[in-house]
TORPAVO-207914 format. One record per atom (N, C-alpha, C): residue number from 1; chain; x negated, y, z negated. Coordinates in Angstrom, 2 decimals. Layout:
BEGIN
{r NUM, "A", {X, Y, Z}}
...
***
This chain:
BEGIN
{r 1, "A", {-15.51, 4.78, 2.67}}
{r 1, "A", {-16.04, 4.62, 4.00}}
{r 1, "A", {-15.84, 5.93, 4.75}}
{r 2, "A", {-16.77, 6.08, 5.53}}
{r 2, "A", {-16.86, 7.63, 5.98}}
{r 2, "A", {-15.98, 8.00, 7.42}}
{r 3, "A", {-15.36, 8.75, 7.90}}
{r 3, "A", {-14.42, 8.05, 9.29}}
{r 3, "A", {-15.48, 7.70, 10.41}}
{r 4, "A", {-16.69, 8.40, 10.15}}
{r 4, "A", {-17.07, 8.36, 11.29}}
{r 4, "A", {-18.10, 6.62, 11.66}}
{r 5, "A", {-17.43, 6.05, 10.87}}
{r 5, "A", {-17.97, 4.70, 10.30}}
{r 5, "A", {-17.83, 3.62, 11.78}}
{r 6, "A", {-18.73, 3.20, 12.50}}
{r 6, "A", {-18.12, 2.04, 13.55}}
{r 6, "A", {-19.46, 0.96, 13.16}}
{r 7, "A", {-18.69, -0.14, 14.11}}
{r 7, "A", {-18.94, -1.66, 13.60}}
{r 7, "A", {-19.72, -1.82, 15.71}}
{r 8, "A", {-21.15, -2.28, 15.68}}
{r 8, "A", {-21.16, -2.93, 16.76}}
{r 8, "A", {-20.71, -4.24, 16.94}}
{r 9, "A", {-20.51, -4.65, 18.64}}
{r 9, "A", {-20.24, -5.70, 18.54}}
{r 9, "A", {-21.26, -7.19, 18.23}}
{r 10, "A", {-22.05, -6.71, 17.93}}
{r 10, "A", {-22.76, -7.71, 17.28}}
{r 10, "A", {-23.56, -7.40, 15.64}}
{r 11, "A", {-22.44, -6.65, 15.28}}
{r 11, "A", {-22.55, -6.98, 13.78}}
{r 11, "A", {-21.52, -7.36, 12.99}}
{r 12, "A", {-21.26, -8.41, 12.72}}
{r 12, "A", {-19.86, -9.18, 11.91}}
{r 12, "A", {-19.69, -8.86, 10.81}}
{r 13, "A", {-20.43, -8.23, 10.13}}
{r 13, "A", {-20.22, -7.72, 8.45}}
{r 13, "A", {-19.70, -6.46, 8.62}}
{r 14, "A", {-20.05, -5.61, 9.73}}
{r 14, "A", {-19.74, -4.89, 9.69}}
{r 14, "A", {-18.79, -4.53, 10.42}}
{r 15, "A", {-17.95, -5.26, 11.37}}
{r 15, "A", {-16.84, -5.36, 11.50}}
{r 15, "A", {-15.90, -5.51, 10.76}}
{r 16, "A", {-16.40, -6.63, 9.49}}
{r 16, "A", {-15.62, -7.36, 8.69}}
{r 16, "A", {-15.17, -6.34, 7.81}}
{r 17, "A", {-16.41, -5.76, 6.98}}
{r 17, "A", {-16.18, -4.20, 6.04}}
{r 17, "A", {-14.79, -3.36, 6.43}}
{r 18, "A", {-15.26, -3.04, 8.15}}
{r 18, "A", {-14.38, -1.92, 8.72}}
{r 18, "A", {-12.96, -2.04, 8.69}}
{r 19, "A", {-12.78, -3.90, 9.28}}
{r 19, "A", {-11.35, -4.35, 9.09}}
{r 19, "A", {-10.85, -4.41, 7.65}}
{r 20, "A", {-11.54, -4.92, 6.60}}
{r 20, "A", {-11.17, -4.69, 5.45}}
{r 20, "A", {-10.71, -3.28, 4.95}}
{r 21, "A", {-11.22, -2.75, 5.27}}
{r 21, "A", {-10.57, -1.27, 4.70}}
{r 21, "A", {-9.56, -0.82, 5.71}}
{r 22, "A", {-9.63, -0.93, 6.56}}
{r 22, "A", {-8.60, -0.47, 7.09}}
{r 22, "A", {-7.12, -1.16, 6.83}}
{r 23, "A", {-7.27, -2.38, 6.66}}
{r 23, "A", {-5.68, -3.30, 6.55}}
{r 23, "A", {-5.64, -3.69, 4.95}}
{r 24, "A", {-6.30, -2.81, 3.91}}
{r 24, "A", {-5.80, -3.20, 2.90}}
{r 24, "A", {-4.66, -2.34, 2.37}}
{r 25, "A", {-4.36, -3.04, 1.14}}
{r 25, "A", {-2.74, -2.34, 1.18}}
{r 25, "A", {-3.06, -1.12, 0.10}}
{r 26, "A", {-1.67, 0.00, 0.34}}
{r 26, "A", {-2.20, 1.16, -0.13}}
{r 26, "A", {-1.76, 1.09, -2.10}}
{r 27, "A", {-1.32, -0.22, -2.50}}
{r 27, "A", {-1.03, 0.23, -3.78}}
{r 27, "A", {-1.37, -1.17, -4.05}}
{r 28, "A", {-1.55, -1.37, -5.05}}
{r 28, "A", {-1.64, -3.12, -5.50}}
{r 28, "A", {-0.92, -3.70, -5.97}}
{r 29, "A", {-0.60, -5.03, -5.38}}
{r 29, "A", {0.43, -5.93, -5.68}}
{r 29, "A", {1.08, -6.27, -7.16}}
{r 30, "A", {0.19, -6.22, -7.79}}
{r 30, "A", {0.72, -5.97, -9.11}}
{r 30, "A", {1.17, -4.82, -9.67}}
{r 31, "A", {1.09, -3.92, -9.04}}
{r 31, "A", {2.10, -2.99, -9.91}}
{r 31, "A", {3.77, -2.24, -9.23}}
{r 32, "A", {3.72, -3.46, -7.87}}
{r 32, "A", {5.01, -3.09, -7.75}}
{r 32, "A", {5.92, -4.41, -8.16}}
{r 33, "A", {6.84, -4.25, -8.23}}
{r 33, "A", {7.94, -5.16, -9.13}}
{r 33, "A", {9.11, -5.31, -8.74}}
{r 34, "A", {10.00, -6.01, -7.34}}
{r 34, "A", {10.72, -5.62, -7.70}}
{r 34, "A", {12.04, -5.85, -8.43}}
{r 35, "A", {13.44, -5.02, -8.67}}
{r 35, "A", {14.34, -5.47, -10.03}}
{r 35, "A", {15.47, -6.11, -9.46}}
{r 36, "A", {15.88, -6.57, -10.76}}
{r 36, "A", {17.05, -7.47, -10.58}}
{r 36, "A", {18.61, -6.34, -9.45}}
{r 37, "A", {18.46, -5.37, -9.88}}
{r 37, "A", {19.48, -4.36, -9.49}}
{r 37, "A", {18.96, -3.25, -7.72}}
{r 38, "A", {17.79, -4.25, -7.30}}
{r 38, "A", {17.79, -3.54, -6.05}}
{r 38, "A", {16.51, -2.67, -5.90}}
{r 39, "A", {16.23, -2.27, -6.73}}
{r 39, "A", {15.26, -1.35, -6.89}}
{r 39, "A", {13.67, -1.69, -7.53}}
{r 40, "A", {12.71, -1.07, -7.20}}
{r 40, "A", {11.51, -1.47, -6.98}}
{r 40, "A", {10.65, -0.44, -8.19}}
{r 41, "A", {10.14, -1.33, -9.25}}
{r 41, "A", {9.38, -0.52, -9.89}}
{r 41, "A", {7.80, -0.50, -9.62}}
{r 42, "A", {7.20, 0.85, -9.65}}
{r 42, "A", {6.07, 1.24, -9.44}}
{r 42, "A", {5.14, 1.45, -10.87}}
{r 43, "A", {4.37, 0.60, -11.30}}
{r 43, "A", {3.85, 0.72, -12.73}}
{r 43, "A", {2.43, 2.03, -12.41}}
{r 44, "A", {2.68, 2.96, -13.17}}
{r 44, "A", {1.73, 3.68, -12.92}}
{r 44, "A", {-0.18, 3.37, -13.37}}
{r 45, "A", {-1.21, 3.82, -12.80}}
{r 45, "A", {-2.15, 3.88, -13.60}}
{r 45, "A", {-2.56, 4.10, -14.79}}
{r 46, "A", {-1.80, 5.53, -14.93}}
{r 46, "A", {-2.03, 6.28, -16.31}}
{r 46, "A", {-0.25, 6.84, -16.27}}
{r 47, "A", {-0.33, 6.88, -17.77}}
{r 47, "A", {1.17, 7.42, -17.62}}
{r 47, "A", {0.89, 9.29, -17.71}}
{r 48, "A", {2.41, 9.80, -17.16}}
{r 48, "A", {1.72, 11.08, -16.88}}
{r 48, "A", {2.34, 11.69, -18.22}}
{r 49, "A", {1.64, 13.12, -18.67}}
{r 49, "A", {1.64, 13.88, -19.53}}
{r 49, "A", {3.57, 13.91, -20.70}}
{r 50, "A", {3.99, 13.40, -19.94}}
{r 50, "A", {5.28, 13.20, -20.58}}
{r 50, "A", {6.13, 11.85, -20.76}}
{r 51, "A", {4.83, 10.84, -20.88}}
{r 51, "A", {4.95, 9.78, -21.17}}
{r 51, "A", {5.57, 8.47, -20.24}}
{r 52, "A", {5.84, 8.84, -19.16}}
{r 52, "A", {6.38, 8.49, -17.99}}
{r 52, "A", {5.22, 6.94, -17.74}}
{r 53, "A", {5.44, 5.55, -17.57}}
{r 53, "A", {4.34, 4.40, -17.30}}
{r 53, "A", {5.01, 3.79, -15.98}}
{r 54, "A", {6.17, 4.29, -15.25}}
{r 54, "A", {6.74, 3.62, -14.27}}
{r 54, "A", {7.99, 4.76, -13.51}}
{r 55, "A", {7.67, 4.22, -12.59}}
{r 55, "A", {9.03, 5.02, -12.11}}
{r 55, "A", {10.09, 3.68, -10.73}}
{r 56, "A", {11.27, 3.43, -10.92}}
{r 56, "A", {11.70, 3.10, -10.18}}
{r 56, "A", {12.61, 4.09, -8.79}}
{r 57, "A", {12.38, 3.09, -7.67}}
{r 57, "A", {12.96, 3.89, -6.90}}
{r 57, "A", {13.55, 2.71, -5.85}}
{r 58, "A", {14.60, 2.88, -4.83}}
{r 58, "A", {14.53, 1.99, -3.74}}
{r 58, "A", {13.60, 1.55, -3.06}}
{r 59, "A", {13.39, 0.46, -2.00}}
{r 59, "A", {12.63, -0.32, -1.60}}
{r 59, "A", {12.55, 1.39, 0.07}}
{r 60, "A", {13.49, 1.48, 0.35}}
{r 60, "A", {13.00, 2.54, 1.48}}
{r 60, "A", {12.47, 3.75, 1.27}}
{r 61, "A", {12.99, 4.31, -0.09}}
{r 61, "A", {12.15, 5.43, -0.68}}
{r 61, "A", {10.86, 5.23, -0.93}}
{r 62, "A", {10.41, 3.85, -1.22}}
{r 62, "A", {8.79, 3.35, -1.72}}
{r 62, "A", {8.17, 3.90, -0.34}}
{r 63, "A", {8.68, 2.97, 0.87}}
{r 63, "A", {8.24, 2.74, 1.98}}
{r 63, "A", {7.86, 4.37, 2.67}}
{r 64, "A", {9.04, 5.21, 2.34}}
{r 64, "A", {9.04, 7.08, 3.04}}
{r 64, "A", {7.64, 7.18, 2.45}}
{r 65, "A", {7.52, 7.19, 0.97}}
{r 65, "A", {6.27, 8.23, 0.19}}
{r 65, "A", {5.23, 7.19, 0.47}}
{r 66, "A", {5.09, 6.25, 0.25}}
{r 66, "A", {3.48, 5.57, 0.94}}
{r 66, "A", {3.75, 6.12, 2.21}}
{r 67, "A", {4.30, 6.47, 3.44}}
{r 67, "A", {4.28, 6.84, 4.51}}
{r 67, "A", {3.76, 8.13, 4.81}}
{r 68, "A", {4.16, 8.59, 3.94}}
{r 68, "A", {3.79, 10.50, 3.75}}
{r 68, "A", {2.55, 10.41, 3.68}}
{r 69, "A", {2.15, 9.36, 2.16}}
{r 69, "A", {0.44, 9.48, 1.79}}
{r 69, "A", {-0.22, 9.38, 3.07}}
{r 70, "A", {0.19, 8.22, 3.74}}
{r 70, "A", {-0.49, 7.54, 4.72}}
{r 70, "A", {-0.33, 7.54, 6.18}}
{r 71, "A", {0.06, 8.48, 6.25}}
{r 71, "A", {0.96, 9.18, 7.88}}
{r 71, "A", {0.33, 8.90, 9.52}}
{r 72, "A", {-1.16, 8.71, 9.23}}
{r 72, "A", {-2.28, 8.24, 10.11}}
{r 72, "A", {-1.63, 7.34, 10.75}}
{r 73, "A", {-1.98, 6.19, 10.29}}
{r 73, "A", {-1.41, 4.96, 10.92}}
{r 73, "A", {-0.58, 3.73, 9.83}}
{r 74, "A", {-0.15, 4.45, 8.66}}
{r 74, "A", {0.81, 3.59, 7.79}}
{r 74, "A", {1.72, 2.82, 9.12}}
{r 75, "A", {2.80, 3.74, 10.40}}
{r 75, "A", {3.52, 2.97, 10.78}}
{r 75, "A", {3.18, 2.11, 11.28}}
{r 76, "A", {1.80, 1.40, 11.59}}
{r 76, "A", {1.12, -0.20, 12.28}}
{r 76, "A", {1.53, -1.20, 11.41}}
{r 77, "A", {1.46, -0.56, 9.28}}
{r 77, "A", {1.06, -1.48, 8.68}}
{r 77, "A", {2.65, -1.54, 7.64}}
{r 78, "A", {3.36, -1.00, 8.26}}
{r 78, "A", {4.38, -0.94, 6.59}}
{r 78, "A", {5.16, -2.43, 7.09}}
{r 79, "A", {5.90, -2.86, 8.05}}
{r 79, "A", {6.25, -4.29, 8.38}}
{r 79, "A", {5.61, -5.05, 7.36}}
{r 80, "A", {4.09, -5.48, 7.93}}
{r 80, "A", {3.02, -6.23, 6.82}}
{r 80, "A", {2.85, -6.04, 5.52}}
{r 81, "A", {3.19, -4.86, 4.80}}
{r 81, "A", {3.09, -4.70, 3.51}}
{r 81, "A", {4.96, -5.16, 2.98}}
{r 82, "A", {5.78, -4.12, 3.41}}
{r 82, "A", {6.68, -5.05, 3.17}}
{r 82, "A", {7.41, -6.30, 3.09}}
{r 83, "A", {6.69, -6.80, 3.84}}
{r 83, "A", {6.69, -8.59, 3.64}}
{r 83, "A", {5.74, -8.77, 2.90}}
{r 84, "A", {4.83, -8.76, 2.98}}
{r 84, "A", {3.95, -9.17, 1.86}}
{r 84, "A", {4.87, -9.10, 0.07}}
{r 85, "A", {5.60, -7.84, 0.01}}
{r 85, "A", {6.45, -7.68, -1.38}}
{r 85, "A", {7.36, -8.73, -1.40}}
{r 86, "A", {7.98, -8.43, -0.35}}
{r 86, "A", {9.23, -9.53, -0.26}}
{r 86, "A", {9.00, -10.26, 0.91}}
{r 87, "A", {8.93, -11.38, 0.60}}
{r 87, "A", {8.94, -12.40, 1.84}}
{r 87, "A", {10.07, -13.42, 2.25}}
{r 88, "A", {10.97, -12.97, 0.91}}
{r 88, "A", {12.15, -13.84, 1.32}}
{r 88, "A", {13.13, -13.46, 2.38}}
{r 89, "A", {12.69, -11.90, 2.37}}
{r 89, "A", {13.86, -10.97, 3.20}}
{r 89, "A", {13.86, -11.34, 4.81}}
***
């Protein structure tokens, strides 16, 4: 979607589109995991050149580097994504 992308108010699909991309989450639910010992594994796409298919890290370190990627407006949405992982917390 292009930024310069807007939704009138009388078009609902295209509101709908706009909100969709904007509040979806930045990694997919299935490939984070997290472990018995605290820590949160990230299953990669492709593993990288040295055979690497995952990397674990803490649940606040996850939260810093999606933040970095996503620096715009990640801080509206990391609350919502982090519950979404864990909802028991």
């Amino acid at each position: 979607m292009h930024a310069a992308t807007r939704a009138g108010a009388h078009h609902a699909a295209a509101r709908e589109a706009l909100l969709r991309y904007v509040l979806r989450a930045p990694i997919a639910k299935e490939r984070v995991e997290p472990q018995q010992d605290g820590l949160v594994r990230l299953s990669l796409k492709r593993a990288f050149a040295d055979g690497t298919v995952a990397v674990d890290m803490d649940p606040l370190s996850l939260l810093c580097r999606l933040a970095a990627l996503r620096s715009g407006f990640f801080y509206l949405r990391a609350p919502l994504i982090f519950w979404r992982f864990w909802p028991s917390l």
